[in-house]
Structure formats: structure tokens, C-alpha cells
C-alpha atoms as one frame of an Amber mdcrd trajectory, in Angstrom:
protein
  33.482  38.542 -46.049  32.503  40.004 -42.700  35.716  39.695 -41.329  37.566
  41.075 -44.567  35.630  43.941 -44.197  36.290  44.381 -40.512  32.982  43.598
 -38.675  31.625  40.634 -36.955  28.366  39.195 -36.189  27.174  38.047 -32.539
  24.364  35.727 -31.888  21.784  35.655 -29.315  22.152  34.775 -26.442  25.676
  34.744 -27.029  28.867  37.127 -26.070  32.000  37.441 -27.975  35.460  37.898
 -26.073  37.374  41.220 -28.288  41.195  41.092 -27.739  43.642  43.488 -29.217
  47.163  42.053 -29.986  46.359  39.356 -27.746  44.878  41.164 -24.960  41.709
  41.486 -23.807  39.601  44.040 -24.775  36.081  43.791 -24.165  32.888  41.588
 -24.143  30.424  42.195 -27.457  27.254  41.747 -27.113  24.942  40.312 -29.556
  24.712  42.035 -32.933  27.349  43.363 -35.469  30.050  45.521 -34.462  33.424
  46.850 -36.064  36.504  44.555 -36.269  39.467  46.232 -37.535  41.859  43.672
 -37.453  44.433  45.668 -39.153  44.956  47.357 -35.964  44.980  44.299 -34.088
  41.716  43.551 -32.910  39.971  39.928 -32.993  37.712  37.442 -31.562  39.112
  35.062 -29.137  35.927  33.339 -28.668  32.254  32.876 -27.847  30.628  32.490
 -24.923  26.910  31.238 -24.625  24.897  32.540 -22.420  22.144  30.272 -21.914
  21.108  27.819 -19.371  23.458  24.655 -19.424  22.498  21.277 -17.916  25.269
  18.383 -16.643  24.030  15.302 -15.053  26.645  13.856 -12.589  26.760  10.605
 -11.830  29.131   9.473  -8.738  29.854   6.568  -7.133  29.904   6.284  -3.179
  29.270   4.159   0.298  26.839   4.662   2.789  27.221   4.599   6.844  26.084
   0.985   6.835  28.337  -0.086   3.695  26.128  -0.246   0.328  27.634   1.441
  -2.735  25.322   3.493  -4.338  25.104   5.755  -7.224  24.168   8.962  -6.769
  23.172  11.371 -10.086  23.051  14.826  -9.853  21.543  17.428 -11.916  23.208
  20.843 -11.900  21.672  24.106 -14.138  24.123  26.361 -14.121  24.668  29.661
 -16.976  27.798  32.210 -17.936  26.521  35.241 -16.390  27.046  38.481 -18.882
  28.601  40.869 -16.267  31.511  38.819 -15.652  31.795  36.888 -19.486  35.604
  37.634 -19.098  36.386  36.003 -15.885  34.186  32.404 -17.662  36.120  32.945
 -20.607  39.868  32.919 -19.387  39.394  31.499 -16.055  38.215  28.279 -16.391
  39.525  25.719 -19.321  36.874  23.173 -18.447  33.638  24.460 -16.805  31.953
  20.533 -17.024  35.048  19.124 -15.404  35.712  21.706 -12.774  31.603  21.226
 -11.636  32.021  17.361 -11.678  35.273  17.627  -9.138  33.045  19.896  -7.090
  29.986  17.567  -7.208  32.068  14.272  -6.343  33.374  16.345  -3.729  30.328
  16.996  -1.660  28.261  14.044  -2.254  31.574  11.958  -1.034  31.671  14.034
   2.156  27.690  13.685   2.618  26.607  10.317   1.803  29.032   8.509   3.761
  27.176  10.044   6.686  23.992   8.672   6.416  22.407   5.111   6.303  20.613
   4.172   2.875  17.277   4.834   3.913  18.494   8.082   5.297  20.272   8.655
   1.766  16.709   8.703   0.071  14.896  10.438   2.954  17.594  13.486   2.758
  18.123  14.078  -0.793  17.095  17.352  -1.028  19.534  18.549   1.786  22.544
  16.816  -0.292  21.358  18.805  -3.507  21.169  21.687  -1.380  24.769  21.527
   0.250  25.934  20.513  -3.404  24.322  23.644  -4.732  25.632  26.006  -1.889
  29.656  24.677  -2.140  29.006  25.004  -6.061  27.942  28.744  -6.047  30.388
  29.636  -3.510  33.173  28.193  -6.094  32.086  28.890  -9.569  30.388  32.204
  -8.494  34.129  33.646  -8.258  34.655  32.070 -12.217  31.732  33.865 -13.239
  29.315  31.416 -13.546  25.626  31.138 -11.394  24.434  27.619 -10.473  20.872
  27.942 -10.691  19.574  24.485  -9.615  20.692  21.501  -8.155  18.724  18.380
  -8.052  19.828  14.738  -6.853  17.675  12.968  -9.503  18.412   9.433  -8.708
  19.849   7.163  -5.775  20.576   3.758  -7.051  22.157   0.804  -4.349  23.605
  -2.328  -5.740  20.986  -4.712  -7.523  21.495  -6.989  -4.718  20.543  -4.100
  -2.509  17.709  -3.388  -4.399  16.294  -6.972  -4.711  16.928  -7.090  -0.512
  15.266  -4.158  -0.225  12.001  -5.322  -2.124  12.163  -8.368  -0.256  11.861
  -7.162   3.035   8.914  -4.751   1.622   7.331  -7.390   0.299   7.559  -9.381
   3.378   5.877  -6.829   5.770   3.115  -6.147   3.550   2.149 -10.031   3.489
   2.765  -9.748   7.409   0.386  -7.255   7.508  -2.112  -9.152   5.029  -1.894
 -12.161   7.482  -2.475  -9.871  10.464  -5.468  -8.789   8.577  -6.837 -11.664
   7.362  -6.754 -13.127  10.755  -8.601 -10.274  12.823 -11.006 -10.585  10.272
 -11.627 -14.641  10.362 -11.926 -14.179  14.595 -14.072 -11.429  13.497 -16.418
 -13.837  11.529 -15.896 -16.920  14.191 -16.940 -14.684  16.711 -20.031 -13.440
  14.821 -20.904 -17.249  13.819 -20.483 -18.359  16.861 -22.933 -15.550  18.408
 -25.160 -16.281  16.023 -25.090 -19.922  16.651 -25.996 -19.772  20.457 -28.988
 -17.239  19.220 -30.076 -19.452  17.315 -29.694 -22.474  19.720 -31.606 -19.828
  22.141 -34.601 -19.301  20.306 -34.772 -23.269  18.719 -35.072 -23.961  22.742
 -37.660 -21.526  23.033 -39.426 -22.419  19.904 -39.160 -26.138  21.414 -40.624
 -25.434  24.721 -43.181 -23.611  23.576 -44.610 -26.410  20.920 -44.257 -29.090
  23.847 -46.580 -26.480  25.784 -48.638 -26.412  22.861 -48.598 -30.398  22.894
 -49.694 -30.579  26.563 -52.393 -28.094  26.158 -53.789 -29.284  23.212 -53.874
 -32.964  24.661 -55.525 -31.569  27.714 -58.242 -29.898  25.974 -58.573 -33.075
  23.809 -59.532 -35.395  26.788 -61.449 -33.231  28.687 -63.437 -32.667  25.212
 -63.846 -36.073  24.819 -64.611 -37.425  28.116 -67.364 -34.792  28.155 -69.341
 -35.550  25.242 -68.895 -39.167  25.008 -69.968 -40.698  28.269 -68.582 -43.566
  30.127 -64.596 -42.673  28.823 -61.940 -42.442  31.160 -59.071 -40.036  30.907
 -56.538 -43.121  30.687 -59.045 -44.211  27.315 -58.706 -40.904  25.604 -54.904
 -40.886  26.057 -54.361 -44.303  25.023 -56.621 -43.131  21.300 -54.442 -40.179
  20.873 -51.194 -42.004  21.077 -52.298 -44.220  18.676 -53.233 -41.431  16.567
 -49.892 -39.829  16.432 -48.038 -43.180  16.173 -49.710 -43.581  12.885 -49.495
 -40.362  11.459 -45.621 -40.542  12.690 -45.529 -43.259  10.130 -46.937 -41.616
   7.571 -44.670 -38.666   7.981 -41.627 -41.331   7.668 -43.006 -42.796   4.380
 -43.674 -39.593   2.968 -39.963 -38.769   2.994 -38.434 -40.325   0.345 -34.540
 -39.893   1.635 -35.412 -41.176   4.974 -32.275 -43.030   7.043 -34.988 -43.881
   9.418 -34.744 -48.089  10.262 -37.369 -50.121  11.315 -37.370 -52.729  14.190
 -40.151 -55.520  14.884 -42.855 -53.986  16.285 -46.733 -53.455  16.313 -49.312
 -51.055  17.324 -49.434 -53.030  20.339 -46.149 -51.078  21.423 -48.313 -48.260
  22.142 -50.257 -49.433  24.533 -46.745 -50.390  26.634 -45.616 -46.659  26.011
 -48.727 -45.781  27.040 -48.335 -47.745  30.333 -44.674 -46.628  30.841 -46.066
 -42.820  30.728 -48.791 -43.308  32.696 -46.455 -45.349  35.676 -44.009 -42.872
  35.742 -46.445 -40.219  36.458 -48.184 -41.768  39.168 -44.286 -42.521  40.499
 -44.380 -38.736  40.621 -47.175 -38.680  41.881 -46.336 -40.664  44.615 -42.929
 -39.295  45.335 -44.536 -35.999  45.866
């Protein structure tokens, strides 16, 4: 009906391309405007104006040799001022972007190695983005971003590429793991020889005890019960511990201690044995 009656209706964010027996005429923006097509106008087309997205995905090699695929993101929009030159300029925007894209990421990538690849992204999507808006700029069209969105090697690649990840990481677990077990050897073994330290002092100190308390013991005894020799007192409390000794052993009832022939009467030859080999001292001295 609209067009019967000579007007036409423009959407938002769209522009509509006015010829007049075939030639251009001029750009309408959005709205309704007049359309007499008896004298030869029309509408060649419409052109949107908003932002447009195409994801690129291209196939290349590296400097060390591993194909990769590289996908790039480019936002790019018709821009109003020059709707004529998008219009009739360009058949295929999509296509003429992709032969741009392939271009630059072929001429880039090949330059690096793959780790370099991930580590420089952002310069490729720049340099993609700067040869893009020097080309499409002149067909009327801004490219507002460019993003490289993903980098993906061969499967192979990628299965390599976690292995060797995955083997430094346990390196570095075992490196770990074995600072900290010299750590702890080191630490037991300082707190063994503390330990051995003060059971040697704790030792000499309860033999000290032993000879002082003996000492006391016969000088006690001689004094108060008259007619006693030092050699008589000794002799009493080595029988004294011998027994109690005994007890001790029969108190414990997982004792691996094993019992030879003997008889009290042993004491009196340890007794001996101590008493020579002090007067061998003695002696020596």
C-alpha cells in the first residue's frame, strides 16, 4: 500500500539506498519519506547500521611447525556518512573481512613459536585490526574491535603440552617433598643427640646420687652400730639391691630377662671383685 501510494518506511537503525532510474540518489534515513516511483525513484536496498560480529576461524603453522587454529573476533558496523560507498562497493562485506583476516594472521603466526603465539595474542588482534581499518575504512565500514578469542594446536600438541606441565609440577612436588623430609631428618636427628645429651646427664647425675647416697649409708651405719667395718656395710647394701633387683624383674610381667644358676652367694664375689679392683687403683696410684 505504502509503495502504491508513493512513500516508504525506514527502520531503525537502518538506511535505505534511493536511486532514480537506476542511479543513485540518496541515503534515507529512518522514518517515512516520499517515493514517487512514477518519476522513477526506488529503493535499491537496506543497509543496517548496527554493530555486526564475524568470528574467523583460520588455519596456520607456527615457527617451530605445529598447525594451529587461530579464531578471530572482528566488530565491525556500516557507518551512516558513507552508507553509499557500503552499499555499492562491496558485494560481500563477511567474505572480503575473512580474506583480510587470513591474510594477517598467515603473515604473523608463522613468525612466532607456539608459546609465543599465546603470549602475543593481543599484538596479532591488534595488527589484524589496524590492516582491517586501513582496508574497509575506504568501503565505508569502521572495525571497531578485534579480538583473537582462541589459539588451538593439534590434540597431539595439546596432550604434549599437558604432559610436560604435568611433569614439572611433580618435579617440583618431589623437590619439595624432599627439602622437607631432610628438613625433618635433620630436626630428628638434632633432637636425638639432645636427647642422648641430657639421658647422659640424667645418668651421671643418678650414679652421683648412687655414690653419695652409699657413702652416707656406711658412714651412718658404722657410726651408730659399733664394731662394723666399712667392707660389712657394703657387702649388706649389695645384698639389698640384689634383692630388690629381683623384685623389680618379677614385677614386670613382659620381662625377656633370663635367669642363669646362681645364688645370693654371687654377691659376696661381686662384692670382692669391686672391692679388688679398687684397691688395684689404689695401688696403681
Amino acid at each position: 500500500m505504502g509503495n502504491l501510494l508513493g512513500c516508504v518506511k525506514v527502520d531503525q537503525s537502518t538506511v535505505a539506498i534511493k536511486e532514480r532510474f537506476g542511479k543513485f540518489n540518496e541515503v534515507l534515513e529512518p522514518g517515512c519519506h516520499c517515493m514517487p516511483w512514477f518519476l522513477g525513484s526506488q529503493v535499491a536496498g537496506h543497509l543496517t547500521l548496527r554493530l555486526q560480529q564475524l568470528d574467523v576461524r583460520c588455519e596456520t603453522k607456527t615457527k617451530d611447525n605445529v598447525f594451529v587454529n587461530v579464531v578471530a573476533s572482528v566488530q565491525y558496523r556500516a557507518l551512516a556518512g558513507n552508507a553509499s560507498d557500503a552499499f555499492y562497493k562491496l558485494s560481500n562485506t563477511r567474505s572480503q573481512i575473512q580474506a583480510y583476516v587470513f591474510d594477517v594472521i598467515r603473515a604473523s603466526v608463522p613468525k612466532l613459536i607456539l608459546d609465543d603465539v599465546f603470549e602475543q595474542k593481543n599484538e596479532i588482534a591488534r595488527a589484524v585490526e589496524e590492516e582491517l581499518e586501513k582496508a574497509m575504512s575506504a568501503y565505508g565500514y569502521e572495525i571497531v574491535q578485534t579480538l583473537i578469542v582462541d589459539i588451538e594446536p593439534d590434540e597431539h600438541v595439546k596432550r604434549a603440552m599437558n604432559e610436560i606441565n604435568a611433569a614439572a609440577r611433580m618435579r617440583l612436588a618431589a623437590n619439595e617433598k624432599a627439602e622437607a623430609e631432610k628438613i625433618i631428618q635433620i630436626k630428628r636427628a638434632e633432637g636425638e643427640a639432645e636427647a642422648k645429651y641430657l639421658s647422659g646427664l640424667g645418668i651421671a647425675r643418678q650414679r652421683q646420687a648412687i655414690v653419695d647416697g652409699l657413702r652416707d649409708s656406711v658412714l651412718g651405719f658404722s657410726d651408730n652400730v659399733p664394731g662394723t667395718s666399712a667392707k660389712d656395710v657394703l657387702d649388706m647394701v649389695l645384698i639389698t639391691q640384689y634383692f630388690d633387683t629381683l623384685k623389680e624383674i618379677g614385677a614386670t610381667s613382659k620381662s625377656s630377662a633370663v635367669f642363669i644358676p646362681h645364688g645370693p652367694g654371687a654377691v659376696k664375689d661381686i662384692a670382692t671383685q669391686i672391692r679388688d679392683g679398687l684397691l688395684q687403683a689404689s695401688s696403681s696410684h
